[in-house]
GUDRENPA-881886 format. One record per residue (C-alpha): x, y negated, z negated; residue number from 1. Coordinates in nm, 3 decimals. Layout:
GUDRENPA-881886
[[X; Y; Z]; NUM],
...
***
This chain:
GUDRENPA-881886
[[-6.986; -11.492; -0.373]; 1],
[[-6.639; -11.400; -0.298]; 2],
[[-6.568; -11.201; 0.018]; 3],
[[-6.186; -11.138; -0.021]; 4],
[[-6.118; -11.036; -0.385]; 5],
[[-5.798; -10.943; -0.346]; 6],
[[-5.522; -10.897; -0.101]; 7],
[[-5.221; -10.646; -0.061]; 8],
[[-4.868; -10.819; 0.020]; 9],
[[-4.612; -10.625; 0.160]; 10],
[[-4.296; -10.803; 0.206]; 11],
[[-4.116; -10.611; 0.438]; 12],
[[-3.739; -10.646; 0.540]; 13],
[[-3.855; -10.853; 0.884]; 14],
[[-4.034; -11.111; 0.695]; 15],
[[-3.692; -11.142; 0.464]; 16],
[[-3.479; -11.162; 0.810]; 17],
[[-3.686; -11.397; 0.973]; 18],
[[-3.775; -11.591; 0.629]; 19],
[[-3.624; -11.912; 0.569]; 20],
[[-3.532; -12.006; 0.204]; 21],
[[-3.651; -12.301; 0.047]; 22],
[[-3.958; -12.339; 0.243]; 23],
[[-4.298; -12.291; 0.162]; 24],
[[-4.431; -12.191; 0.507]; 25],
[[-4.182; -11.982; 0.596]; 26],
[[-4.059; -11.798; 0.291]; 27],
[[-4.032; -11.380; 0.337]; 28],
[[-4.370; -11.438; 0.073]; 29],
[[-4.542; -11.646; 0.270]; 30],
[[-4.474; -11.476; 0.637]; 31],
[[-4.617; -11.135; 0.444]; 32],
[[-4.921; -11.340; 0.352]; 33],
[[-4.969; -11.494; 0.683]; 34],
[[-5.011; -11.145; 0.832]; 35],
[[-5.255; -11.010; 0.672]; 36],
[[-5.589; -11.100; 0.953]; 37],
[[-5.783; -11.241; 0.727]; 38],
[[-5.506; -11.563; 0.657]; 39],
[[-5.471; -11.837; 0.903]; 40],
[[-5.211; -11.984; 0.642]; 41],
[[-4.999; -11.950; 0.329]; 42],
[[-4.800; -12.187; 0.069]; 43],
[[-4.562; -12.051; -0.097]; 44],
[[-4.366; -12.265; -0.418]; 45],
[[-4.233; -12.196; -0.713]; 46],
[[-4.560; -12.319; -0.906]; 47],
[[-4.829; -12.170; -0.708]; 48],
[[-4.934; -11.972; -0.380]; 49],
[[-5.209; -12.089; -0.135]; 50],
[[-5.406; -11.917; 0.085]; 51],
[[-5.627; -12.046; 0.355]; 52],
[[-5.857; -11.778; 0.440]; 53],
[[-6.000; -11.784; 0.820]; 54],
[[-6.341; -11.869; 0.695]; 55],
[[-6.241; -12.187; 0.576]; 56],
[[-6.223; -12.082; 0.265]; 57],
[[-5.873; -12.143; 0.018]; 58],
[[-5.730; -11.991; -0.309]; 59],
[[-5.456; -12.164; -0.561]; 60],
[[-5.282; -11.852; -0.804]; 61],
[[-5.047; -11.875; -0.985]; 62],
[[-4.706; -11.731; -0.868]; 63],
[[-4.702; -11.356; -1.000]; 64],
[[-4.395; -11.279; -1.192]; 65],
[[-4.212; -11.045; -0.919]; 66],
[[-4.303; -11.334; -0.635]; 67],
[[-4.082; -11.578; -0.843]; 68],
[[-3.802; -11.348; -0.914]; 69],
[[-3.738; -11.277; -0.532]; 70],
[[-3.806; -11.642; -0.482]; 71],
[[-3.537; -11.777; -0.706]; 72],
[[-3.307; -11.518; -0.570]; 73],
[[-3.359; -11.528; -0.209]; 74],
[[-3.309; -11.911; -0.248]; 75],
[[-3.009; -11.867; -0.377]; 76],
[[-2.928; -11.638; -0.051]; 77],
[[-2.871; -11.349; -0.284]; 78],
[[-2.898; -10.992; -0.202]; 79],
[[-3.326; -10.896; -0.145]; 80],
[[-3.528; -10.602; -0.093]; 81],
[[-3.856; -10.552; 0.008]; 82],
[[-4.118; -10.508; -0.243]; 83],
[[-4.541; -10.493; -0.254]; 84],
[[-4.757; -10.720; -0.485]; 85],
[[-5.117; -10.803; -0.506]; 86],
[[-5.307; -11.122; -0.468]; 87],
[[-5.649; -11.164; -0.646]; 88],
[[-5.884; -11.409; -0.530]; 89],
[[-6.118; -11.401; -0.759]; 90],
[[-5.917; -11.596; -1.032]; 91],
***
């Protein structure tokens, strides 16, 4: 049975200051992941986002559609704003 069906993101304009692009660990995405209590750690890439849950516990998704689009342009050290997206973990 799954405990954590989903999970709320909010990536706030702190995790895109203290983000670093091109990195998987410490994207804006994955810092907003990485404080929600329940995460011990996040992955962030272009392909897919994973999620170690503090009960040992981990979840591969695909990368939703408005997670790539900062991606690519926070990368590219264009202009970002924060924005809200949900992860299900029951996929």
């Amino acid at each position: 049975m799954n405990t954590h069906p989903e999970l709320r993101i909010d990536v706030t304009m702190q995790d895109i200051q203290k983000g670093q692009p091109k990195t998987a660990c410490d994207c804006p995405v994955a810092l907003a992941i990485k404080r929600n209590p329940k995460v011990v750690n996040a992955i962030v890439t272009y392909d897919k986002i994973t999620v170690f849950i503090h009960d040992q516990a981990w979840y591969d998704m695909e990368v939703p559609e408005i997670v790539g689009h900062f991606l690519n342009k926070f990368d590219r050290y264009e202009l970002v704003e924060p924005f809200s997206f949900t992860l299900d973990l029951t996929k």
